[in-house]
C-alpha positions as CSV (number, residue, x, y, z in Angstrom):
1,X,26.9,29.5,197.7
2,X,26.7,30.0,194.2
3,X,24.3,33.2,192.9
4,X,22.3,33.9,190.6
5,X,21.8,37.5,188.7
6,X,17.9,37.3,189.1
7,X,18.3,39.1,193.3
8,X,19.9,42.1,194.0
9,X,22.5,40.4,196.3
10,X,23.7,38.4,193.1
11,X,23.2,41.6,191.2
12,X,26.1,43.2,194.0
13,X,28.1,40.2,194.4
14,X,28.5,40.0,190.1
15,X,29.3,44.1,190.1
16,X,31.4,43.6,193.0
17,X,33.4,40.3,191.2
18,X,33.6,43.3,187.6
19,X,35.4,46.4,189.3
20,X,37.4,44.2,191.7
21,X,38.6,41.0,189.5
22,X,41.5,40.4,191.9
23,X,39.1,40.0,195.2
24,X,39.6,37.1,197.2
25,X,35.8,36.6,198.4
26,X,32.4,38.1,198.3
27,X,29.3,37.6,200.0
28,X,26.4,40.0,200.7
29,X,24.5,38.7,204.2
30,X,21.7,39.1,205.9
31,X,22.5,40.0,209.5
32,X,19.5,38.9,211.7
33,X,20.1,35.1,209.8
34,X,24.3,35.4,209.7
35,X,23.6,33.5,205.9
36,X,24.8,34.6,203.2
37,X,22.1,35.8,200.4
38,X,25.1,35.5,197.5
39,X,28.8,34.8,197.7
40,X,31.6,34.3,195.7
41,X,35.2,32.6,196.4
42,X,38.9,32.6,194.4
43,X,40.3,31.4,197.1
44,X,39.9,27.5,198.1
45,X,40.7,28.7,201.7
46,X,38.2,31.1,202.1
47,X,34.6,30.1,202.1
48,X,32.4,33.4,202.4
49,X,29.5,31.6,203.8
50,X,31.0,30.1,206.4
51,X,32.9,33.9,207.4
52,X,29.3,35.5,206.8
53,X,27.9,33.7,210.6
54,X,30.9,35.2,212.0
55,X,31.3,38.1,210.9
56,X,27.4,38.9,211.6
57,X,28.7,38.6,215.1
58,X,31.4,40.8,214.7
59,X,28.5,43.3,213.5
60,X,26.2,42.7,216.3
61,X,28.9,43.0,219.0
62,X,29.8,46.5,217.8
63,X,26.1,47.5,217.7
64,X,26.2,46.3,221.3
65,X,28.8,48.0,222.3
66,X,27.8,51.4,220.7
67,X,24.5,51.1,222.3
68,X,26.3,50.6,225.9
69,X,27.7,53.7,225.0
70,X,24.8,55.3,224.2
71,X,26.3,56.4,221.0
72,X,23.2,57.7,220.3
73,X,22.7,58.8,216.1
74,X,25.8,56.8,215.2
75,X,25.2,54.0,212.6
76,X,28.4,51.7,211.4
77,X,29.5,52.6,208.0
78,X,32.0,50.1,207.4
79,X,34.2,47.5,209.9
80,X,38.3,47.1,208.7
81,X,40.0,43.8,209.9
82,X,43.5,44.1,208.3
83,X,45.5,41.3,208.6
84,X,49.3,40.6,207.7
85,X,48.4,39.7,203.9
86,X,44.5,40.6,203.7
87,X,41.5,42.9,204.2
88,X,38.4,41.7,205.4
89,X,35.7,44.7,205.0
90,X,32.4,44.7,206.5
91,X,30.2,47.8,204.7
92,X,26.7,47.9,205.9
93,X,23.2,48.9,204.2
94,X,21.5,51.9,205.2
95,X,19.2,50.3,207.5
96,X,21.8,48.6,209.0
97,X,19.8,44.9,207.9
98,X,22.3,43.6,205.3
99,X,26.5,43.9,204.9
100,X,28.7,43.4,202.2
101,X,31.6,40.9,203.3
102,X,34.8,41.7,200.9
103,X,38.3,39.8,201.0
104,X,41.2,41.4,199.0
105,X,44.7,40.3,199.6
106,X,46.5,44.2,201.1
107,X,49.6,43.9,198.7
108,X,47.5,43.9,195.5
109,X,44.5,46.5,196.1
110,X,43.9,50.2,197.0
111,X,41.9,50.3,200.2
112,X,40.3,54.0,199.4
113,X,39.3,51.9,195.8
114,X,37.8,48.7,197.5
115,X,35.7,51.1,199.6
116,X,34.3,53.2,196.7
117,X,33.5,50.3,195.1
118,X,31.6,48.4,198.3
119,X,30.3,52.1,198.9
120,X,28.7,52.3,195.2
121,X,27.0,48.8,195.0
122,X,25.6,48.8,198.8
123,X,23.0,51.2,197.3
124,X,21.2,48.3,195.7
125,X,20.2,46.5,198.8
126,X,18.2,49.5,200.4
């Protein structure tokens, strides 16, 4: 999916692609859909509209599973899925409606740095 500057998810996804150039995906999603709202690839193996319906599930499951365990005024912040030679981060809105899908290869970028930046441009989709 290609986006456009004039929503805030294209708005994120463009800041996002600025203060991480090396990223290999983007996609800001909507999580009652799974669809992505804006995405960006570098990768011709990763398409982040395809990984936004799964990951949504991902989300939900752990929503789920928090609410079986009556983890009562607990809200997901972010979800980490390292892998042998990427990241995949999952950092959620606010109101828990919307996530921020991020692929960065774990050689080339500071975890504590991808956050900040996920953690700085969330803001906009409140």
């Amino acid at each position: 999916m290609a986006y456009t500057l004039n929503n805030p998810a294209g708005k994120v996804v463009d800041g996002i692609i600025k203060d991480l150039s090396n990223l290999l995906a983007v996609a800001v999603v909507d999580i009652n859909s799974g669809m992505s709202l804006a995405s960006h690839s570098n990768s011709p193996t990763i398409n982040p509209d395809t990984a936004a319906a799964y990951n949504t599930e991902v989300v939900k499951q752990k929503q789920k599973a928090m609410s079986a365990l009556k983890l009562q005024g607990e809200t997901i912040d972010d979800i980490l899925v390292t892998m042998s030679n990427q990241l995949h981060l999952l950092k959620l809105t606010d109101a828990g409606t919307k996530f921020i899908y991020l692929v960065v290869n774990a050689r080339d970028t500071n975890l504590a740095i991808a956050r900040e930046v996920l953690r700085s441009h969330v803001a906009q989709l409140n």
